[in-house]
C-alpha positions in Angstrom: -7.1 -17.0 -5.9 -6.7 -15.5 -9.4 -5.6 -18.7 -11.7 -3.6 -19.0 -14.8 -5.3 -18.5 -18.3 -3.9 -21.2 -19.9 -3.9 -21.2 -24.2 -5.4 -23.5 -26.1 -2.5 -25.8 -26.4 -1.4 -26.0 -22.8 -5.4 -26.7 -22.2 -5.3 -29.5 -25.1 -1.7 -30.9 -23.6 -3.7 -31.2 -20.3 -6.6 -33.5 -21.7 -4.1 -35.9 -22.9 -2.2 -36.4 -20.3 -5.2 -36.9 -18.0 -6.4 -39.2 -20.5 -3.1 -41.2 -21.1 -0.9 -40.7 -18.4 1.7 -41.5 -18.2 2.9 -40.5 -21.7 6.3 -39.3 -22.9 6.8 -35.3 -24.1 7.5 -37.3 -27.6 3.9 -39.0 -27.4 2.6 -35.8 -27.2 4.1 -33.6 -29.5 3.4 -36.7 -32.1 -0.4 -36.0 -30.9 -0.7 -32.4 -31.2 1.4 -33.2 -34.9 4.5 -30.7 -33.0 7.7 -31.0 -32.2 9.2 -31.9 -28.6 10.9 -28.3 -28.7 8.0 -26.5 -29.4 6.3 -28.4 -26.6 9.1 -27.9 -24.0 7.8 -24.2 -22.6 4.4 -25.9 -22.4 5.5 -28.5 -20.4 7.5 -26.5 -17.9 4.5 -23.6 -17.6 2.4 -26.4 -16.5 4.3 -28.8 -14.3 5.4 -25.3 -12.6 2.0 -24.7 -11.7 1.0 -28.1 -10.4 -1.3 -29.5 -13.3 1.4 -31.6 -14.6 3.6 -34.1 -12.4 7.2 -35.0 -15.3 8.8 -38.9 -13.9 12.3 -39.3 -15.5 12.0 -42.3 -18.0 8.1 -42.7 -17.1 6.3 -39.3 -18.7 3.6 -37.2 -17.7 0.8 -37.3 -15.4 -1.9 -35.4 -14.4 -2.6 -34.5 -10.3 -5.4 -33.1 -10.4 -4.5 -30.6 -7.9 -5.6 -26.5 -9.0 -2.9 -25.1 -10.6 -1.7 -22.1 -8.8 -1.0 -18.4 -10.2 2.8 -17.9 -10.8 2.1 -14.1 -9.9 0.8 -15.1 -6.3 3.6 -17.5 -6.2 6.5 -14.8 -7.0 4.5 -12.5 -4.9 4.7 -14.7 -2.3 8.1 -14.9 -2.3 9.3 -11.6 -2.0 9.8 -9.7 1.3 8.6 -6.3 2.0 11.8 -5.3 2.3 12.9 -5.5 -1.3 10.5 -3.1 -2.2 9.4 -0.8 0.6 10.1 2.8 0.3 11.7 5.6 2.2 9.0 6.8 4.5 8.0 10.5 5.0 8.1 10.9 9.4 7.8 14.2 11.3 7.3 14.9 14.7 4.3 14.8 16.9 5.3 18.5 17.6 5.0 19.6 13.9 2.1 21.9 13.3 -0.7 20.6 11.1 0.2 23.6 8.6 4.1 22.3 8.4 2.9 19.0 8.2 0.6 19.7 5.2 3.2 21.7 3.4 5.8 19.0 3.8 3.2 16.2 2.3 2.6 18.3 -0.6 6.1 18.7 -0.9 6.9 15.4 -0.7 4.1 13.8 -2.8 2.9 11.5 -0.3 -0.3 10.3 1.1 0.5 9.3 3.9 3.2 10.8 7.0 4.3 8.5 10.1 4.6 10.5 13.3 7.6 9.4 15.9 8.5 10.6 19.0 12.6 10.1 19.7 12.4 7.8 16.1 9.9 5.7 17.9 6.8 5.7 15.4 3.8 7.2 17.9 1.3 7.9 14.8 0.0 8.3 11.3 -1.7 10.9 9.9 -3.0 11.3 6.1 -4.8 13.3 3.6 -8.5 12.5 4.7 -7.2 13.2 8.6 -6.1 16.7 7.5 -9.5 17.5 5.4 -11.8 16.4 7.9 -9.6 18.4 10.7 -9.2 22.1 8.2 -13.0 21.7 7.6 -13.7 21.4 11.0 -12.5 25.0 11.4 -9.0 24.3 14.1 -6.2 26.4 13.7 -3.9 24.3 11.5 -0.7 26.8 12.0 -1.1 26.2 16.0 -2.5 23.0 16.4 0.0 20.1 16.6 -0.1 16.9 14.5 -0.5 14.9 17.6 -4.1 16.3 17.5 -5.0 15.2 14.5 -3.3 11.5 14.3 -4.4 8.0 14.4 -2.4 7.1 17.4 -0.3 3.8 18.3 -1.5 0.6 18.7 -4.6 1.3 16.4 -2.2 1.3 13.3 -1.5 -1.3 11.4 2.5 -2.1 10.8 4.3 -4.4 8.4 8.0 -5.9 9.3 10.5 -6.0 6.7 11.0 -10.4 6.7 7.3 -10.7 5.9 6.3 -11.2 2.5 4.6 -8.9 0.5 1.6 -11.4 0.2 1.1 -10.3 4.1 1.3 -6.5 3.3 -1.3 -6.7 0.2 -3.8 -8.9 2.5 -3.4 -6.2 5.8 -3.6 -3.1 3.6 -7.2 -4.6 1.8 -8.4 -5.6 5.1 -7.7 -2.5 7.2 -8.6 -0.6 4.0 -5.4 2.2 4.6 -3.0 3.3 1.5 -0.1 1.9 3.4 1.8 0.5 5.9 4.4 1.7 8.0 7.8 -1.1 7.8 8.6 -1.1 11.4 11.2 -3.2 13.5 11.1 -4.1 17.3 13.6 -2.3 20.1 13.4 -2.6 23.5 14.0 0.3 25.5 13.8 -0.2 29.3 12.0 -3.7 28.9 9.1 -1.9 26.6 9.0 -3.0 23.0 9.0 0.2 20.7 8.4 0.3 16.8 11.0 2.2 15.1 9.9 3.2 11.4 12.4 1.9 9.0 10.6 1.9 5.6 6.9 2.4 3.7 5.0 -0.3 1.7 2.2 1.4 -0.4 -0.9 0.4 -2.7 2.2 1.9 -5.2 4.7 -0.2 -4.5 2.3 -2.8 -5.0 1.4 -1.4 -8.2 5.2 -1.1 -9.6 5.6 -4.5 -8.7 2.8 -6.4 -10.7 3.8 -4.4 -13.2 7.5 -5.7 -13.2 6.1 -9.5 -13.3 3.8 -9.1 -15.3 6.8 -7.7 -17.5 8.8 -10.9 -17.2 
């Protein structure tokens, strides 16, 4: 867990309330020779994070518990699908020629293969480099050939958080995940691919908090 760096004040606002609790936001400001004001973003940065527990009419105490990043917290809290992308899907059909041209085309990494909007593959850059140096005849050769097939992918569903989708794409060690949700067709669950979640999504997104 990455923790807060907290300033010199907050860290000073902790030692006396660990070594007075409770105390009053007035006691403390009248400590640190500041006003209650000038306190008040302190206060909330640190009770947010779970160093700090604020009684009404009784003060501040300390819990002793590890305060917790507000980045993994916010993180946490958003869902895949408020940031996923629009996925780049061909058919298994496609010839590995067509399916380069269109990846280039559309500046992507990574292209999900379906069959009938049922996702059946993925196939990336590294799939098509190994596959042209090994000499096959990418304008006649299909995609299907050259594709990690289903169920050795790894998929992401739009409810879970985008906690889940960081910890799957560092584990599995892939640039992204496929946002996928459940039909049944003839009492078979099928994956249909709805949406893309990427090591760039990822990276727009810290950015954005760490804007805020």
């Amino acid at each position: 867990m990455i923790l807060i760096e907290f300033t010199s004040r907050q860290k000073k606002i902790i030692e006396i309330v660990e070594k007075s609790q409770p105390i009053t936001s007035q006691d403390i400001a009248t400590l640190l020779k500041v006003t209650r004001a000038t306190l008040r973003p302190d206060l909330s940065i640190l009770t947010m994070s779970g160093v700090l527990d604020a009684r009404p009419k009784v003060g501040y105490f300390y819990t002793g518990r590890p305060h917790v990043n507000l980045i993994e917290q916010q993180i946490k809290s958003i869902r895949v699908e408020d940031i996923m992308s629009v996925p780049v899907v061909v058919t298994e059909e496609m010839s590995v020629y067509d399916a380069i041209v269109t990846m280039f085309l559309e500046d992507t990494g990574t292209i999900y293969v379906v069959s009938e909007g049922i996702l059946v593959g993925v196939v990336s850059r590294k799939d098509f480099l190994k596959n042209a140096i090994g000499g096959i005849d990418i304008n006649k050769v299909p995609v299907a050939m050259v594709m990690t097939r289903m169920p050795n992918i790894t998929t992401i569903f739009p409810e879970e958080s985008i906690w889940v989708a960081v910890n799957k794409i560092v584990e599995h060690e892939v640039d992204s995940l496929p946002v996928v949700e459940k039909l049944v067709d003839e009492g078979k669950e099928k994956l249909k691919v709805i949406g893309k979640i990427s090591k760039s999504n990822m990276a727009k997104l810290l950015v954005e908090l760490c804007r805020e």
